[in-house]
LOVEXTOR-955658 format. One record per residue (C-alpha): residue in one letter; x, y, z; residue number from 0. Coordinates in nm, 2 decimals, decimal comma, always signed. Layout:
% residues N
- zavo|x|y|z|guke
- A|X|Y|Z|NUM $
...
***
This chain:
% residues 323
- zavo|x|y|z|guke
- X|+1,38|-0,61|-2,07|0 $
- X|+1,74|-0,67|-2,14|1 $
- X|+1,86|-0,69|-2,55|2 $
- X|+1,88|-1,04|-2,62|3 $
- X|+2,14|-0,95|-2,83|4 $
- X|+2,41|-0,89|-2,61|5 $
- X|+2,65|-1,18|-2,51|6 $
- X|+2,56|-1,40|-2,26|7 $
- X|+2,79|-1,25|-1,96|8 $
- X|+2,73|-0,88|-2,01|9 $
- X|+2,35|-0,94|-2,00|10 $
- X|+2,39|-1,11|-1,64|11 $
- X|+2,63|-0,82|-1,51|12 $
- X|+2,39|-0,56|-1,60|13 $
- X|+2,09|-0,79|-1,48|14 $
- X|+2,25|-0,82|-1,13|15 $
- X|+2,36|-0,43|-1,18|16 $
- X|+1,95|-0,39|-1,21|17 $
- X|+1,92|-0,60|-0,90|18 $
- X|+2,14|-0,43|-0,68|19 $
- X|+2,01|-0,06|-0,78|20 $
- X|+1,69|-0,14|-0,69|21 $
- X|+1,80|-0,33|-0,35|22 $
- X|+2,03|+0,01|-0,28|23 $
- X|+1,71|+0,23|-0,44|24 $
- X|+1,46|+0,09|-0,15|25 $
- X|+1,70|+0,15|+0,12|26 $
- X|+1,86|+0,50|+0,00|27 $
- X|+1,46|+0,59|+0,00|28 $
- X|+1,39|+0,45|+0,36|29 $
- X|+1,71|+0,64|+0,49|30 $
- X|+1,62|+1,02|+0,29|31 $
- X|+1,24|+0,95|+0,48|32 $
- X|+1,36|+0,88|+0,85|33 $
- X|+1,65|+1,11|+0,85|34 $
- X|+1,51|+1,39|+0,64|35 $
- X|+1,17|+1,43|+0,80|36 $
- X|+1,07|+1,78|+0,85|37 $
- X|+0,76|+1,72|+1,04|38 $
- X|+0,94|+1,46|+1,30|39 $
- X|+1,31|+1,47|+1,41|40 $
- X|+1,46|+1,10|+1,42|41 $
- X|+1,70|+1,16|+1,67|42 $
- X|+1,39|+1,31|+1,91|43 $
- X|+1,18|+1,02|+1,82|44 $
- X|+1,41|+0,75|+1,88|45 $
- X|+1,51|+0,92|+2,23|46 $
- X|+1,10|+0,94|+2,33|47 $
- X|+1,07|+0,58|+2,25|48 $
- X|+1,39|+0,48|+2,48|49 $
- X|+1,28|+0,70|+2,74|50 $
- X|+0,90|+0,62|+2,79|51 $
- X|+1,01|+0,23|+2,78|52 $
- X|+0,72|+0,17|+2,45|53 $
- X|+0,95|-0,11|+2,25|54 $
- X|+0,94|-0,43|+2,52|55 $
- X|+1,03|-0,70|+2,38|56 $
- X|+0,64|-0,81|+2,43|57 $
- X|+0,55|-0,49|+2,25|58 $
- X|+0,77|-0,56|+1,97|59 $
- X|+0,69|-0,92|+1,98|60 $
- X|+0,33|-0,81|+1,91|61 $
- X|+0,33|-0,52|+1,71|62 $
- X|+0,54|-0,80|+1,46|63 $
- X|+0,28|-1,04|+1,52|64 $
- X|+0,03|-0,81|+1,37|65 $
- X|+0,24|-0,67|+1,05|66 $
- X|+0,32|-1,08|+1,03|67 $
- X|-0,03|-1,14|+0,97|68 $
- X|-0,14|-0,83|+0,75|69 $
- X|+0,10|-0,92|+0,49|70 $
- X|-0,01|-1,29|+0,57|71 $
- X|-0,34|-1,21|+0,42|72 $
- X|-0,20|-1,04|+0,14|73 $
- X|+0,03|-1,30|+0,03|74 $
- X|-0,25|-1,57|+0,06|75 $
- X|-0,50|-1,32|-0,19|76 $
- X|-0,26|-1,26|-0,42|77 $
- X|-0,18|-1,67|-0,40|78 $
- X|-0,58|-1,72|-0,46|79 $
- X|-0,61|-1,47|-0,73|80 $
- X|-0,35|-1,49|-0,95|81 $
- X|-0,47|-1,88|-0,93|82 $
- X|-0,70|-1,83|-1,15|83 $
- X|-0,49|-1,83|-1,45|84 $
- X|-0,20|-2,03|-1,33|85 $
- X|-0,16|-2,24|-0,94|86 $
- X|+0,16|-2,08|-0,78|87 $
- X|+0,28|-2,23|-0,43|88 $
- X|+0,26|-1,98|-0,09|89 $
- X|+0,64|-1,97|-0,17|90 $
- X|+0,62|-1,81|-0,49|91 $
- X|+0,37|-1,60|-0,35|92 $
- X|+0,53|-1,47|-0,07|93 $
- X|+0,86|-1,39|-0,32|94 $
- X|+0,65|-1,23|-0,55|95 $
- X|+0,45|-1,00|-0,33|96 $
- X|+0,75|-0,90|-0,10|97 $
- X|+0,97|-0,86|-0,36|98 $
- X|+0,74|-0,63|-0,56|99 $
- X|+0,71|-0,41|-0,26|100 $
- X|+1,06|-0,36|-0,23|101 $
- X|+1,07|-0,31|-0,60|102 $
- X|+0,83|-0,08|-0,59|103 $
- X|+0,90|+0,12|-0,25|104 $
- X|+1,03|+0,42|-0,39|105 $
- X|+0,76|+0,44|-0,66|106 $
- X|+0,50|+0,67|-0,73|107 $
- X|+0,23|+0,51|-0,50|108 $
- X|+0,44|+0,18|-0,57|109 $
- X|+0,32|+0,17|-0,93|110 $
- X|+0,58|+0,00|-0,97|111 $
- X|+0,46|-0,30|-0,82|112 $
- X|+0,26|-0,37|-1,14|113 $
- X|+0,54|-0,47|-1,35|114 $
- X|+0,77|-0,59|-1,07|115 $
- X|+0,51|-0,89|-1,01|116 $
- X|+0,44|-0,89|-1,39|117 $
- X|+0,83|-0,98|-1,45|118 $
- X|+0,79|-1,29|-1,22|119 $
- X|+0,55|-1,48|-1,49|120 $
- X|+0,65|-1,53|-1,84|121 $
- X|+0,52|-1,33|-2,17|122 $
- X|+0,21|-1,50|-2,23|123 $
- X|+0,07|-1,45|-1,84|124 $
- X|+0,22|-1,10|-1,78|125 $
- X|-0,08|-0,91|-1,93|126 $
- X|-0,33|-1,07|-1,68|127 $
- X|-0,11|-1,05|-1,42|128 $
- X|-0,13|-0,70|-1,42|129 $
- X|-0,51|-0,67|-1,45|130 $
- X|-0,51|-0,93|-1,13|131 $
- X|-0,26|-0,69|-0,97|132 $
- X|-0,53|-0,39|-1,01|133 $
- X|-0,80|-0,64|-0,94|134 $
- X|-0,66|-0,69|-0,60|135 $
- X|-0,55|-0,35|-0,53|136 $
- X|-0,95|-0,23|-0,62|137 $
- X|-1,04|-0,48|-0,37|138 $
- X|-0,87|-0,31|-0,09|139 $
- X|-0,99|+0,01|-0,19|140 $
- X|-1,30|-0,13|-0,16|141 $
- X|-1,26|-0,21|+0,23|142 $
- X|-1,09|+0,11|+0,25|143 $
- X|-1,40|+0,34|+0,09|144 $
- X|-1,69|+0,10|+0,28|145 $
- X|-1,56|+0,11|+0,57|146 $
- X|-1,44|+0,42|+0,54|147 $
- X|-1,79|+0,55|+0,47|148 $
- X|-1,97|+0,45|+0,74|149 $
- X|-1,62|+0,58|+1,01|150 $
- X|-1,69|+0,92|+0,84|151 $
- X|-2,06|+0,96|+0,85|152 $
- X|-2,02|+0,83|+1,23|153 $
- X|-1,69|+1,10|+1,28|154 $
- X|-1,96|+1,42|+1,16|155 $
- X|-2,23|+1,34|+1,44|156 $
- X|-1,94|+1,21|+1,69|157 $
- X|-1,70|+1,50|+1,67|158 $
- X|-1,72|+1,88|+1,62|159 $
- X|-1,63|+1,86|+1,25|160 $
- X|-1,60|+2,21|+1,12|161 $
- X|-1,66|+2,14|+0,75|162 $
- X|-1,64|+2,42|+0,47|163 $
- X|-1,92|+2,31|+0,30|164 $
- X|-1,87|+2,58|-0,03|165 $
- X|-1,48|+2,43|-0,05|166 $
- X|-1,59|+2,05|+0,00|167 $
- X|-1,88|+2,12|-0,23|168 $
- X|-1,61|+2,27|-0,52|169 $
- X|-1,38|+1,95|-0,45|170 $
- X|-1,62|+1,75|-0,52|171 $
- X|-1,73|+1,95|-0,81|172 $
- X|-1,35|+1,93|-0,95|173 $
- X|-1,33|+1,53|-0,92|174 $
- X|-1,64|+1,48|-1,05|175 $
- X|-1,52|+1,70|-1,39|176 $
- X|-1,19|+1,56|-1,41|177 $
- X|-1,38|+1,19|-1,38|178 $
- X|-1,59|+1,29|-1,66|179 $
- X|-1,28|+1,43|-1,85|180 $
- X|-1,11|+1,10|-1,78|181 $
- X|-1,39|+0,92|-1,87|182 $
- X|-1,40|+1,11|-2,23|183 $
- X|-1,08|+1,06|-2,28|184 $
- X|-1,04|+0,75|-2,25|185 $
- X|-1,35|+0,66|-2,47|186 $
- X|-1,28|+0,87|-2,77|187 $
- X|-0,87|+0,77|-2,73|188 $
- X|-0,98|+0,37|-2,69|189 $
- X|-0,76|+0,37|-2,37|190 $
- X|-0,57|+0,06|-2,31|191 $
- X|-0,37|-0,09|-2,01|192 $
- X|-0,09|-0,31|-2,11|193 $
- X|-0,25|-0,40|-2,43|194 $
- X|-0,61|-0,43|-2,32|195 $
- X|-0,85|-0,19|-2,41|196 $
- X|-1,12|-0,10|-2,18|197 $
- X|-1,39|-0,36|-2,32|198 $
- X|-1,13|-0,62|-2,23|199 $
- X|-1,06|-0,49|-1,92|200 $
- X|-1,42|-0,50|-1,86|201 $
- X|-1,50|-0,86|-1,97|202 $
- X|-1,20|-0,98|-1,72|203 $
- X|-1,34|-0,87|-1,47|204 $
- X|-1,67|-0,97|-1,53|205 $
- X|-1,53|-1,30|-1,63|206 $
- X|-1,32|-1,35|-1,27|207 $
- X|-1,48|-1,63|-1,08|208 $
- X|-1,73|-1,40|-0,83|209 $
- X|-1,62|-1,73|-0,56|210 $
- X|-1,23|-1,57|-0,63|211 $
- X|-1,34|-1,22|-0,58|212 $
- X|-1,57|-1,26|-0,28|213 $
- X|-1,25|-1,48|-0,10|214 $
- X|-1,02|-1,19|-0,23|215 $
- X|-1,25|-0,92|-0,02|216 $
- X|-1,27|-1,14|+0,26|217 $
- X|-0,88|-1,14|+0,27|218 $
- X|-0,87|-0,79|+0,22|219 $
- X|-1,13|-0,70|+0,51|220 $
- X|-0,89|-0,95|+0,73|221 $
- X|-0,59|-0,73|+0,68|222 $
- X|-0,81|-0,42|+0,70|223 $
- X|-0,85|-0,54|+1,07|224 $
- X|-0,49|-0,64|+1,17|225 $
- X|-0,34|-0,32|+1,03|226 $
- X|-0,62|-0,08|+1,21|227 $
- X|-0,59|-0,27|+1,53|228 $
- X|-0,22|-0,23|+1,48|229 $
- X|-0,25|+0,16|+1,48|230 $
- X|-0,53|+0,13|+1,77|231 $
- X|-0,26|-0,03|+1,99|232 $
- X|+0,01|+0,20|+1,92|233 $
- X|-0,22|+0,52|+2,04|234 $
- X|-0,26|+0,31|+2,37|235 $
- X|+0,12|+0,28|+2,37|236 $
- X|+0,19|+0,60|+2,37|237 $
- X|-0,16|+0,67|+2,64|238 $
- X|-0,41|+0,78|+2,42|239 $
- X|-0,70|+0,72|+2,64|240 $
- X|-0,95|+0,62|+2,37|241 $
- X|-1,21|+0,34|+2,30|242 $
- X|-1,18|+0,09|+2,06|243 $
- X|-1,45|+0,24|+1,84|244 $
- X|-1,41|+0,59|+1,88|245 $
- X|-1,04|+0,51|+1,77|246 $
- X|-1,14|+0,27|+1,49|247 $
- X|-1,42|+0,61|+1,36|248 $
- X|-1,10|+0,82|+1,29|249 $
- X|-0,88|+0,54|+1,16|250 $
- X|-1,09|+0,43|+0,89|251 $
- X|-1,22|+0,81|+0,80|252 $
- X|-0,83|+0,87|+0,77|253 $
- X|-0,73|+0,60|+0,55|254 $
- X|-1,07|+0,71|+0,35|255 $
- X|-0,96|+1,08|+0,31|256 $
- X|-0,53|+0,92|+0,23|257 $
- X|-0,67|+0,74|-0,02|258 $
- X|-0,93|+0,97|-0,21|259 $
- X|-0,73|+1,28|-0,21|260 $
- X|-0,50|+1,27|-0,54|261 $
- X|-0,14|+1,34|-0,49|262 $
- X|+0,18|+1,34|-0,66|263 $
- X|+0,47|+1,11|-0,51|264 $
- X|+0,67|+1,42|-0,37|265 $
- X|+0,34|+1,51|-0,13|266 $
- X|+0,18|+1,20|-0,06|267 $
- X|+0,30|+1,15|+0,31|268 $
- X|+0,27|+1,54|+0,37|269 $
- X|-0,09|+1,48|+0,26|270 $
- X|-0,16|+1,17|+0,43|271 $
- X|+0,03|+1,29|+0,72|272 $
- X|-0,19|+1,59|+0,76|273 $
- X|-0,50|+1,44|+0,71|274 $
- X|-0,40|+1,18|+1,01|275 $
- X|-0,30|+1,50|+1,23|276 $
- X|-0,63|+1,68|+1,18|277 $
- X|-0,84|+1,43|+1,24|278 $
- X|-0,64|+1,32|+1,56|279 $
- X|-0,63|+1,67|+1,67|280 $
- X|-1,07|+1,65|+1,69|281 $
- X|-0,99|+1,39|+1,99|282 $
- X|-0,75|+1,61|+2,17|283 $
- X|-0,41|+1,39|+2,04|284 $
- X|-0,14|+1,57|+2,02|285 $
- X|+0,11|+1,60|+1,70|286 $
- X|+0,46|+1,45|+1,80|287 $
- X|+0,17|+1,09|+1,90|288 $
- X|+0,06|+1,08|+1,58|289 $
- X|+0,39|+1,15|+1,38|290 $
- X|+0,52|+0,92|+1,57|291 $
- X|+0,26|+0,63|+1,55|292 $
- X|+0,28|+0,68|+1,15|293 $
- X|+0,64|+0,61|+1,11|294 $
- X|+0,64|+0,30|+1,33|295 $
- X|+0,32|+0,18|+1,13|296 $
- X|+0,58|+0,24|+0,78|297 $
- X|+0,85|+0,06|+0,96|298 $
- X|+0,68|-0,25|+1,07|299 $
- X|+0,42|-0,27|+0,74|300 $
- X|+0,70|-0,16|+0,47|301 $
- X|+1,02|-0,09|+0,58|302 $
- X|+1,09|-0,45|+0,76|303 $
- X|+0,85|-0,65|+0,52|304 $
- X|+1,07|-0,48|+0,19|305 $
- X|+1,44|-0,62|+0,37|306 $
- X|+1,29|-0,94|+0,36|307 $
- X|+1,18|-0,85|-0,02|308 $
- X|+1,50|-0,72|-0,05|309 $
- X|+1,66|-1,12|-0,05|310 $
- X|+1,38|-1,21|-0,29|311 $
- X|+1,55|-0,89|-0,51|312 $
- X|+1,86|-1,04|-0,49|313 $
- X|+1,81|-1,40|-0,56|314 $
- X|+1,55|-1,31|-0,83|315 $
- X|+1,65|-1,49|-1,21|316 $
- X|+1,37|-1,43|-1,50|317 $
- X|+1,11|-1,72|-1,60|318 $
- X|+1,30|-1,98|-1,78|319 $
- X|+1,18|-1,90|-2,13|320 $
- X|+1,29|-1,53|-2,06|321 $
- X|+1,69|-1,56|-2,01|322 $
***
């Protein structure tokens, strides 16, 4: 928040000076990950794409279609939750939720997205806002663990799976303590987010109209599909001979283990990146494939979404009763 006190002019410069950092933030950040990738040489990968012919103009025209329509989805359940405490048009949604991802591209796991959509909406609403903002985040995870269930139980019997039972028995073990810890915690230090304790937190959601919730899944499960078919179709661009649901049994087990495994900001796409090369590696795909396939999925789902956020950035002035 910028100090009221200063004078009028030097509040703007330093409010456009905000602006601009973050704009120049997100795009410093997109540069550092495609140039300084240890795991997959940019120069290599852009010469194996212009080589093998894989960015047609239909290709490209498709593989846009479907990052089109999984941040479609999100824009229209962010538009149907947040509804619930004030009606904003698909305009102010779509500014709000691309401009938060650019905001929050360089965060850890774009936390920062909480308070970049928060700032959107005046004092009063901002508290909600974020509890809506986690609200709609849980309900992806939601899609993510279900779905990702049922992919993993099917990947055991489907695919030689050489588990170390003692090690994935001590994981486990290990969450479940540091759960418990969390869970102690925050009961004996009355653990609050953004004001609210966790009583109040609890009552929201409780509260939430189920119809809002159920509609918010739905949207959820809708982009689940586009982004997953979107990665399906790249492994048949680059020739992966696979069916549609052995494919979609290792996509939805990998975005189960990428989003279950805690990790710091620094290792998350070494993690995630890992996990998608093991589990590829069970149906004979090679490395360079799957490297690959991951950074086009980043480009077309955040990089090219976030320089259309980036305009939203720019153009962005605080609520009314805020300046």
């Amino acid at each position: 928040m910028i100090n009221n006190s200063l004078p009028y002019k030097t509040k703007q410069f330093f409010f456009v000076l905000i602006k601009l950092s973050i704009v120049a933030g997100a795009f410093f950040f997109i540069y550092e990950k495609l140039t300084n990738n240890t795991d997959l040489q940019f120069s290599a990968f852009v010469d194996f794409l212009e080589k093998n012919d894989i960015f047609t103009p239909k290709n490209i025209v498709l593989l846009l279609f479907l990052s089109f329509f999984n941040w479609l989805f999100e824009i229209l359940k962010w538009k149907h939750l947040v509804s619930y405490i004030k009606k904003i048009t698909f305009k102010n949604a779509l500014e709000q939720s691309l401009g938060a991802l650019t905001a929050s591209l360089f965060t850890p796991n774009r936390i920062g997205e909480y308070g970049a959509k928060a700032i959107y909406y005046s004092a009063n609403f901002r508290k909600r806002i974020v509890l809506i903002n986690l609200l709609s985040n849980l309900l992806q995870m939601s899609v993510t663990l279900i779905l990702g269930i049922v992919g993993f139980c099917f990947l055991v019997t489907t695919y030689d799976v050489n588990l170390d039972y003692y090690r994935l028995a001590r994981i486990l073990s290990l969450g479940v303590m540091g759960i418990l810890l969390v869970g102690f915690g925050i009961k004996k230090s009355k653990f609050t987010i953004k004001g609210f304790s966790l009583e109040k937190l609890k009552s929201f959601v409780l509260e939430f109209p189920r119809k809002k919730i159920v509609f918010g899944f739905l949207y959820s499960l809708i982009r689940y599909a586009f982004f997953s078919f979107q990665f399906y179709f790249l492994l048949q661009l680059f020739g992966v001979n696979m069916t549609y649901i052995n494919t979609m049994i290792i996509i939805t087990s990998m975005y189960l283990l990428a989003s279950i495994i805690p990790s710091i900001f620094i290792f998350d796409v070494v993690i995630k990146g890992s996990i998608a090369l093991y589990l590829f590696d069970l149906a004979g795909v090679n490395e360079f494939t799957i490297l690959s396939i991951i950074t086009l999925m980043w480009l077309f789902n955040f990089v090219v979404p976030s320089l259309f956020g980036s305009f939203y950035v720019l153009n962005f002035n605080l609520p009314k009763n805020e300046d």
